[in-house]
C-alpha positions in Angstrom: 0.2 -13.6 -25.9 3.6 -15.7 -24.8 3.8 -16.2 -21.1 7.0 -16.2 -19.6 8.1 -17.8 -16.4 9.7 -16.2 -13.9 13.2 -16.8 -14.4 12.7 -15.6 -18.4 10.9 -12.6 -16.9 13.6 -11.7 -15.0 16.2 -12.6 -17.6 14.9 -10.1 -19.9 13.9 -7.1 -17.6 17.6 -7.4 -16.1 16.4 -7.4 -12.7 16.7 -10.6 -10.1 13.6 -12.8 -9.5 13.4 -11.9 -6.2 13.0 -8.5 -7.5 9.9 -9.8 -9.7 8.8 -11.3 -6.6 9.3 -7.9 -4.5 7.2 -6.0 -7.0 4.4 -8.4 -7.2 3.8 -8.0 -3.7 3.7 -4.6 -3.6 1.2 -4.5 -6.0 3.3 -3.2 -9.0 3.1 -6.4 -11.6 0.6 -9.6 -11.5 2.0 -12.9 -12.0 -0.9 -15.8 -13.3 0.0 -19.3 -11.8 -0.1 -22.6 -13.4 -1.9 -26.0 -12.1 1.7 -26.6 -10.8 1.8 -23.0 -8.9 4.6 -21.4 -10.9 4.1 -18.2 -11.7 3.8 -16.7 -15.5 4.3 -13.6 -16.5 2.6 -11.8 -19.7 4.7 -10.2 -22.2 3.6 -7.1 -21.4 5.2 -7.0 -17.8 8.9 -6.3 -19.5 7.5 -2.7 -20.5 6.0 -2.3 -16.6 9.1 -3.1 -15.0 10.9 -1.2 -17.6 9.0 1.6 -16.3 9.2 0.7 -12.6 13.2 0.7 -13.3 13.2 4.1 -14.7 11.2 5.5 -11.8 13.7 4.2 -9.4 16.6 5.3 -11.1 15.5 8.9 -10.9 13.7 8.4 -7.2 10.2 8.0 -7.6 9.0 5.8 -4.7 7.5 2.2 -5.7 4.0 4.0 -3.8 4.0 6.6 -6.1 4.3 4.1 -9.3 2.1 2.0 -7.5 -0.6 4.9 -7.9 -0.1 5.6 -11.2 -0.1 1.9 -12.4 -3.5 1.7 -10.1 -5.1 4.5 -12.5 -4.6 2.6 -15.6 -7.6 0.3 -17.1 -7.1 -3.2 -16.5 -3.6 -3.5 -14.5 -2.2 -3.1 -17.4 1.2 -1.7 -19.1 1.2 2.2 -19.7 1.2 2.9 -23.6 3.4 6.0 -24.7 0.6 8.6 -24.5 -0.1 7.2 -20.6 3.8 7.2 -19.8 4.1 10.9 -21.1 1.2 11.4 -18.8 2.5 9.9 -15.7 6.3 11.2 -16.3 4.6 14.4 -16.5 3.3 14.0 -13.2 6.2 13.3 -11.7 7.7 16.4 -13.1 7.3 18.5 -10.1 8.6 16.4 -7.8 11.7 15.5 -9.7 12.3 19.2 -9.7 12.7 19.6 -6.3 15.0 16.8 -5.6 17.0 18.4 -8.4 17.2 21.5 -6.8 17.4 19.8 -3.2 20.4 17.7 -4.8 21.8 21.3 -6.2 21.8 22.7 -2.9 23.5 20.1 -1.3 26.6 19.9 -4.5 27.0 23.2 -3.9 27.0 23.5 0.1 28.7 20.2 0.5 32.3 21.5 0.2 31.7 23.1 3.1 30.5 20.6 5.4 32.9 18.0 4.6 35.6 17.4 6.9 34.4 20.1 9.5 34.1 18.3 12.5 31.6 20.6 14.1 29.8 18.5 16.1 27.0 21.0 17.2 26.9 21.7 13.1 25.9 25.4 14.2 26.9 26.6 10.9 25.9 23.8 9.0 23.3 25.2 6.2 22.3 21.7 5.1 21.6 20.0 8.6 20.7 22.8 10.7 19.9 25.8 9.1 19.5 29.1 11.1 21.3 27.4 13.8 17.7 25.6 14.4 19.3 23.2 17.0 20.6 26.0 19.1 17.1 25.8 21.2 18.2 22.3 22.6 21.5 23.2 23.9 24.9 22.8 22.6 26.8 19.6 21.6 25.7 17.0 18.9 22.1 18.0 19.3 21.0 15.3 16.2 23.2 12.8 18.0 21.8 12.7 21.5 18.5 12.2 22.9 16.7 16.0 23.6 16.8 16.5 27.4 13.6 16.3 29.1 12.7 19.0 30.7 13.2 18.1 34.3 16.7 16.8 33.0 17.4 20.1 31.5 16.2 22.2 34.8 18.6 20.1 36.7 21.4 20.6 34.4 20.7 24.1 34.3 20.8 24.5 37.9 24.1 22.6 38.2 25.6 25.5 35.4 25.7 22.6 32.7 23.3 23.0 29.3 
């Protein structure tokens, strides 16, 4: 099997080398080193961070891909059969981002440009008026009052 050095490895999987060098420490792709401590990559590693790409594109955290990588024999890169496997995995939580990122497309309109500080009627940041309970005012902006703070506020008619 060709080895390739780093900057080849990088070359090819379009990424930077610090990038290589990010995933190796996070336990995502193994590098061999040479007498001269260079690190070489085996062929096989374009198809890991091909997959590692993909994953990040569509949000899967590097932990997550760390697991799955961790499940296959030998460190090594997922054939079809194992990347239908994992993908599949990954299904469910893909849906709910989807439907998380739905949500927000379609509530956004409304929050944009509101200037509603409190966001009372903010259904994305506060919904049900949640923040209500710690007083009025940029509630996810400020500190929440302690509650001596907020029996001597209350005493001096402030909340």
């Amino acid at each position: 099997m060709r080895e390739l050095s780093v900057g080849d490895a990088a070359r090819r999987a379009g990424v930077a080398v610090s990038a290589l060098h990010f995933y190796e420490r996070k336990g995502l792709i193994r590098s061999l080193r040479t007498a001269g401590n260079q690190r070489r990559y085996a062929g096989d590693v374009l198809r890991r961070i091909a997959v590692i790409r993909v994953a990040q594109r569509v949000g899967i955290p590097l932990e997550a891909v760390r697991r799955a990588f961790s499940a296959l024999p030998d460190e090594r890169t997922p054939s079809r059969e194992e990347w239908a496997q994992m993908s599949a995995a990954w299904q469910e939580e893909l849906d709910d981002r989807i439907k998380q990122l739905v949500n927000l497309k379609d509530k956004l309109t409304e929050c944009i440009g509101c200037g509603c500080l409190s966001l009372t009627a903010c259904a994305l940041a506060n919904p049900g008026d949640a923040l209500a309970a710690d007083g009025g005012g940029p509630r996810r902006w400020t500190p929440p009052l302690t509650p001596a703070l907020r029996l001597l506020r209350q005493q001096r008619g402030k909340t």
